[in-house]
matplotlib code that plots the C-alpha trace (Angstrom):
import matplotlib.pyplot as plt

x = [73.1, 69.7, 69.2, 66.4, 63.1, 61.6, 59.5, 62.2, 61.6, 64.2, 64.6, 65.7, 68.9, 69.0, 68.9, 71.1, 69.0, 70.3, 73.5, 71.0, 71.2, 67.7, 68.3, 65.8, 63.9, 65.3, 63.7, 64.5, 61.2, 63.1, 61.6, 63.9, 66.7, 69.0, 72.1, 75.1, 76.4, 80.7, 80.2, 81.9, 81.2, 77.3, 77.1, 75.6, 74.0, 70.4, 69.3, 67.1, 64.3, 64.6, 63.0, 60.2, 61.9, 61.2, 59.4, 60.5, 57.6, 55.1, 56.9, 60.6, 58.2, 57.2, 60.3, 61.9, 61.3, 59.4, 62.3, 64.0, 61.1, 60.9, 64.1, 65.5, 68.3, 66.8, 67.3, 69.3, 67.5, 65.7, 64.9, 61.4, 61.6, 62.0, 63.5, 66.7, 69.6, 71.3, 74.0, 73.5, 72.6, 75.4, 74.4, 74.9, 79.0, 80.2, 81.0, 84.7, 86.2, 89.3, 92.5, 93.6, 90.3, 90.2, 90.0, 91.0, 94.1, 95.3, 94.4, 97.7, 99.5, 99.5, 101.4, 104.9, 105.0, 106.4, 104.5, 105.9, 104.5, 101.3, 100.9, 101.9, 99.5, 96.8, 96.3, 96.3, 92.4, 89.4, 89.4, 93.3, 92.4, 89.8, 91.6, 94.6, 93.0, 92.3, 93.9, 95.6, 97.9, 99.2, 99.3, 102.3, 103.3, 103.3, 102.4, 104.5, 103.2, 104.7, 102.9, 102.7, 101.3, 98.0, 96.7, 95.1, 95.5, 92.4, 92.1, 91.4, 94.3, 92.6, 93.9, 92.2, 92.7, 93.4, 91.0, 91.9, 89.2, 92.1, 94.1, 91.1, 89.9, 93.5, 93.2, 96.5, 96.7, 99.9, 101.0, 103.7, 103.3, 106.9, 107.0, 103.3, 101.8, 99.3, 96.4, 97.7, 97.0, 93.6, 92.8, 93.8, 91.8, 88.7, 89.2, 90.4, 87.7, 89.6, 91.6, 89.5, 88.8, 91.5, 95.1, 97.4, 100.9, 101.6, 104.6, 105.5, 108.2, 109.8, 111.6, 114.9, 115.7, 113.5, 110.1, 111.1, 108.4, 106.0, 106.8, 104.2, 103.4, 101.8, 97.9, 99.1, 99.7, 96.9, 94.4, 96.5, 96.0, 92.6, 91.2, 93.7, 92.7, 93.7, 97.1, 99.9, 103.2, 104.1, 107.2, 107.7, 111.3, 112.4, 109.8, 111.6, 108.7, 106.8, 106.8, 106.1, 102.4, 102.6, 103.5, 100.8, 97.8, 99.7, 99.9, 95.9, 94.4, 96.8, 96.2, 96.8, 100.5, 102.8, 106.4, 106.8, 110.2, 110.8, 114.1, 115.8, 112.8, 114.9, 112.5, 111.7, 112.5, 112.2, 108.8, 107.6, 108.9, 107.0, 103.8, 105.3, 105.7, 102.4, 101.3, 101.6, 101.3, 104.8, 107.3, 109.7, 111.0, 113.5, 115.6, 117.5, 119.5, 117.1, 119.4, 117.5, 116.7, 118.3, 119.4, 116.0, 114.1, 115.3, 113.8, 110.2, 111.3, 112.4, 108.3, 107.8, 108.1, 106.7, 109.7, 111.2, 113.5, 114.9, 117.1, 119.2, 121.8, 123.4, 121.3, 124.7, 123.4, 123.0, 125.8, 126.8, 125.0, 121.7, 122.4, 123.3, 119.7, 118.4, 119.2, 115.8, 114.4, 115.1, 112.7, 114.6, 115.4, 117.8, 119.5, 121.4, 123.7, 125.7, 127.7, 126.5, 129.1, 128.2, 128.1, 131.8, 133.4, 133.1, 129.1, 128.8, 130.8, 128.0, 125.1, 126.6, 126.7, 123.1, 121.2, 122.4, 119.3, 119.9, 121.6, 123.2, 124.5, 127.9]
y = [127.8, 129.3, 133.0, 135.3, 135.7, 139.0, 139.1, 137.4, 133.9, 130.9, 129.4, 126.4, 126.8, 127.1, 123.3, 123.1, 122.1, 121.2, 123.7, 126.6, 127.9, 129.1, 132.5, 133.8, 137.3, 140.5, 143.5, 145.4, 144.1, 142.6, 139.0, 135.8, 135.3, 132.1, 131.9, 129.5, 127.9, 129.2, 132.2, 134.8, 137.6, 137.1, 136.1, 139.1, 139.9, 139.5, 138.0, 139.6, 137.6, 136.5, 138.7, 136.6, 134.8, 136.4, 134.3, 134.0, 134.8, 132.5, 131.3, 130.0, 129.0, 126.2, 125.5, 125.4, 122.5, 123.0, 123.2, 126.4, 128.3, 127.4, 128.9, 125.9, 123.5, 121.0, 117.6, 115.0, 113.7, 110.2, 111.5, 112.6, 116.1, 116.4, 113.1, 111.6, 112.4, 108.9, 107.6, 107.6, 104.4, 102.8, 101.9, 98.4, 98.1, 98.2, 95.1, 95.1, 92.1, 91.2, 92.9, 88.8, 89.0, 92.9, 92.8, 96.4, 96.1, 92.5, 94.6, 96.8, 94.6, 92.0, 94.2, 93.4, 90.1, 88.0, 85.8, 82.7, 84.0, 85.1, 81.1, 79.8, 82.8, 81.9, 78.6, 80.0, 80.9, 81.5, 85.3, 85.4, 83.7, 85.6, 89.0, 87.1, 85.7, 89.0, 90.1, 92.9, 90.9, 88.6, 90.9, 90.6, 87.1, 83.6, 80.5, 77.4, 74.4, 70.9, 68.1, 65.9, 68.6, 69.0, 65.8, 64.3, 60.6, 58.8, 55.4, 53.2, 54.7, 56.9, 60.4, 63.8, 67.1, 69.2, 72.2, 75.5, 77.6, 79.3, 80.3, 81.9, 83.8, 85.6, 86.4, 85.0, 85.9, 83.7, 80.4, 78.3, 74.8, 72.6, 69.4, 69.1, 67.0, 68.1, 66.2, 68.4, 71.5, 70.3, 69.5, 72.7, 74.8, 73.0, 72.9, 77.1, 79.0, 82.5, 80.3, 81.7, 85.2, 86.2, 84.4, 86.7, 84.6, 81.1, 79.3, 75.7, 74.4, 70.4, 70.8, 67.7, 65.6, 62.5, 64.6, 63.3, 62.0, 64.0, 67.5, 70.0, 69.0, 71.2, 69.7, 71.2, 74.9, 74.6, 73.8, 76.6, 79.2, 78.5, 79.0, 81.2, 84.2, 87.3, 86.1, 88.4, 86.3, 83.0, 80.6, 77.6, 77.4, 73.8, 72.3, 70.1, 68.8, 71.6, 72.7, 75.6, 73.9, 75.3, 78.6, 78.6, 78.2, 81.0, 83.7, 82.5, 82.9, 85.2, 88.9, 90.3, 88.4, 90.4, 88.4, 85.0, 83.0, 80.2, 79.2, 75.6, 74.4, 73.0, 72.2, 75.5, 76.4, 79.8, 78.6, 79.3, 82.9, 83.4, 82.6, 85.2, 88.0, 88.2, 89.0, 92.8, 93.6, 90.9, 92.9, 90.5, 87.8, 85.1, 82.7, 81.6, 78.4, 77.6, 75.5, 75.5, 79.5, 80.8, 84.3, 83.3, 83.7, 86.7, 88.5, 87.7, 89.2, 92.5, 93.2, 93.4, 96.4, 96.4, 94.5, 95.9, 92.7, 90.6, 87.3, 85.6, 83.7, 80.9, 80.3, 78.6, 79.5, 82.8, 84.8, 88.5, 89.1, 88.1, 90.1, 92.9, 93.3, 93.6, 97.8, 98.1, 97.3, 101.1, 101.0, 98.2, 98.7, 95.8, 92.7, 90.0, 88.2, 86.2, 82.8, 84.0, 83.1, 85.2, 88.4, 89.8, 92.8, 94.5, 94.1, 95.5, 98.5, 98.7, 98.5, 101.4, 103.5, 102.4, 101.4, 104.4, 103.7, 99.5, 98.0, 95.2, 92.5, 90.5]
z = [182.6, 182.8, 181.3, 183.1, 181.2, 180.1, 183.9, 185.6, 185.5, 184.6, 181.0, 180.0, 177.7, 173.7, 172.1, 169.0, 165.9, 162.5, 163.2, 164.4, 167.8, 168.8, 170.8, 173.0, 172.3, 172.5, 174.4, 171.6, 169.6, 166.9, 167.3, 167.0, 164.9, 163.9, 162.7, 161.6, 164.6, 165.1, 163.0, 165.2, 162.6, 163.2, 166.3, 168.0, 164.2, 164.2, 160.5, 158.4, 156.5, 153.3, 150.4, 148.7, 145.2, 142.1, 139.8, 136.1, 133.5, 132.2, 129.5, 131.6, 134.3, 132.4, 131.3, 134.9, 137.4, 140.3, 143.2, 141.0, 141.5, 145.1, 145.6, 146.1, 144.3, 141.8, 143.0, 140.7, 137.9, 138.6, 142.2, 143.5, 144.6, 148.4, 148.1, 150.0, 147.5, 147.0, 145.3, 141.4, 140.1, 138.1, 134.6, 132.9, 132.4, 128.7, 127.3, 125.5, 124.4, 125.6, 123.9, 122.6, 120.6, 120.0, 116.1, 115.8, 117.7, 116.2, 112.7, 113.9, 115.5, 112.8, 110.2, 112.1, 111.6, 108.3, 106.1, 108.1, 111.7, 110.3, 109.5, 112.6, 114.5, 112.3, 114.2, 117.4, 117.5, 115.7, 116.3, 114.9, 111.9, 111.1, 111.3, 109.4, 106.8, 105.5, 102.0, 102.7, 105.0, 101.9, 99.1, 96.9, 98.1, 96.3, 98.2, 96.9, 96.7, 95.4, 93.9, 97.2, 99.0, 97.1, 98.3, 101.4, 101.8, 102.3, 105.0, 102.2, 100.0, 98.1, 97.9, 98.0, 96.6, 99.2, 100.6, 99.1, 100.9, 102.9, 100.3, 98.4, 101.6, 101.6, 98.0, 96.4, 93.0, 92.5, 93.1, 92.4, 91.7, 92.0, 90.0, 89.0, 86.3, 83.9, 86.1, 88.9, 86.9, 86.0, 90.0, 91.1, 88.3, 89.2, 93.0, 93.8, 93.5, 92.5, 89.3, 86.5, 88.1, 90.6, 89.5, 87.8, 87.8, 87.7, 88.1, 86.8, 87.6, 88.2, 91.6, 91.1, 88.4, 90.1, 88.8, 85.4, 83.5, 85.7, 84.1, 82.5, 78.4, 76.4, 77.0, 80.9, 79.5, 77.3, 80.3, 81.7, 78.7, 78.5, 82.0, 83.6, 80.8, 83.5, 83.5, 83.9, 84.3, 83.2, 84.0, 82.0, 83.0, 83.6, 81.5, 79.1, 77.5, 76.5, 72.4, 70.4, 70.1, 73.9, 72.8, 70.1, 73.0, 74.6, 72.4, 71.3, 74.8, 77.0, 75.6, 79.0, 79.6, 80.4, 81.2, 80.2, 81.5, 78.9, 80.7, 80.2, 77.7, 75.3, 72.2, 72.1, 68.0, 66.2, 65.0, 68.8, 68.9, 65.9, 67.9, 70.6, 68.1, 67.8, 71.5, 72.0, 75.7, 76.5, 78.0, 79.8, 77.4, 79.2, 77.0, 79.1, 77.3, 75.0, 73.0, 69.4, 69.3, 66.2, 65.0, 62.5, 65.6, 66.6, 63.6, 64.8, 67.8, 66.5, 65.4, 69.5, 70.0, 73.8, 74.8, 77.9, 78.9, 76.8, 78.1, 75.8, 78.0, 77.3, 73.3, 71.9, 68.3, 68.2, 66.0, 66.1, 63.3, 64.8, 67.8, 66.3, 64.9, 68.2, 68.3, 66.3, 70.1, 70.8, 73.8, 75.2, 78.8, 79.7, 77.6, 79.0, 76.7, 79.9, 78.0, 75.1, 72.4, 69.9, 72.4, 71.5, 72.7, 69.6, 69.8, 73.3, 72.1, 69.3, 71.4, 73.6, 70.8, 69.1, 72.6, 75.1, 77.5, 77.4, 80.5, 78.8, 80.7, 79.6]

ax = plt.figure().add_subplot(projection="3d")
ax.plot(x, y, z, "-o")
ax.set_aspect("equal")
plt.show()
């Protein structure tokens, strides 16, 4: 409805705009006011003009964008000022491989699984590989390998030494070779690239009794003694025809061995533990029915004084006098004298008394 004008005549009514109701003037003087559309408190409330804004000094002004001093809000950054306020642009998205391929979460996950899975995962991909090939994931294991297995067979016949590239990017420092011939050794020396820097144990060993004839001589643990320097273990058991001339190139060339396993070699004499007496840092010694070791032998034995383990089972030769010497090994931490004729009650009794800190094993 029309409202009456200050000499009477008809208006037209108030137009919303933006939320603001324009009202018309007041006789009171007070000029035109606006104010928020549904405010009941301020409807009847003229508004009083805003105060001028205060300006910051010289030296925030130029540190303060242009729509702060205006009084107004500063717009989002990237927008002109006065500007339509749009959505913000999204940014390019992060790439993230895929949690398969994530290398730090297979680098976790990897840890719960045995040495058999980790082959089998190994050949699922690439990416798996990679992450599994990795050292850490194989330390303290000993891959086996017999003689059939380290070569390829050629078309025309011919056969191959197989690739060892995988086994040095995991970092073995062991292997066990079953029923190898001294040729074997030589390939394998020549062919893994960590032999003369990185193996640390070695294992010889003829797997059944149809390898004979294709057992380890002593021109195999020579090549052995002389390449493989940074060895720390040794086992020659099961090697029938190896000699003391193969205990010779070891104590000459192995400084660093530590246990050597001489078990079954039966033309092992007391001439080869005199080679033995000579290597200072041996600590594990194993016997185990050597068939010619006399209680002669056993005196070059008694000069070793960094013997930890000694094995003497099964030696059919040795006499309770020859054992008996054995309590000059007072840092001798365990003796096994199992079928062991000359091992009598009597002499257990005596090591008791004359070895207190010996485990000796009947």
């Amino acid at each position: 409805m029309s409202s009456p004008g200050v000499n009477g005549d008809p208006k037209p009514p108030c137009l919303p705009r933006n939320g603001l109701v324009k009202l018309p003037g007041q006789p009171n003087g007070l000029g035109t006011a606006s104010i928020t559309k549904g405010t009941p408190a301020a409807k009847n409330r003229p508004c009083q003009p805003l105060p001028p804004p205060t300006l910051p000094p010289p030296s925030l002004a130029a540190q303060m964008p242009r729509a702060a001093l205006a009084g107004g809000l500063c717009p989002p950054a990237g927008l002109p000022l006065g500007g339509t306020a749009s959505a913000p642009v999204p940014g390019p998205p992060v790439e993230r491989p895929p949690l398969a391929t994530d290398e730090k979460i297979l680098n976790g996950l990897f840890w719960y699984f045995s040495a058999c899975e980790k082959c089998v995962l190994a050949q699922v991909c690439k990416a798996w590989r990679r992450v599994l090939y990795q050292p850490k994931f194989w330390v303290g294991l000993t891959p086996v390998l017999h003689a059939k297995e380290l070569y390829n067979v050629l078309p025309g016949g011919e056969k191959e030494f197989v690739n060892l590239q995988g086994f040095a990017a995991r970092g073995f420092e062991g292997f066990c070779l079953v029923g190898v011939s001294d040729l074997d050794i030589c390939e394998f020396i020549d062919n893994y690239a960590l032999s003369k820097k990185g193996v640390k144990a070695m294992s010889l060993k003829r797997s059944t009794i149809t390898d004979a004839g294709l057992e380890v001589t002593d021109d195999g643990v020579e090549l052995v003694a002389e390449n493989l320097r940074k060895l720390r273990s040794l086992d020659l058991s099961w090697c029938p025809r190896i000699t003391d001339m193969a205990l010779e190139y070891v104590a000459c060339d192995l400084h660093r061995l530590e246990e050597l396993v001489l078990d079954r070699c039966v033309r092992i004499t007391d001439t080869g533990l005199s080679y033995l007496s000579t290597m200072s840092s041996l600590r594990s010694l194993y016997l185990r029915w050597c068939c010619q070791v006399q209680d002669f032998g056993l005196k070059h034995l008694l000069a070793m004084r960094s013997l930890r383990l000694l094995s003497l089972a099964g030696c059919p030769l040795l006499t309770t006098t020859g054992l008996s010497g054995l309590v000059q090994l007072q840092e001798l931490e365990e003796l096994e004298l199992t079928n062991c004729p000359g091992a009598t009650p009597e002499l257990f009794k005596y090591f008791s008394q004359h070895l207190p800190r010996c485990l000796v094993i009947e």
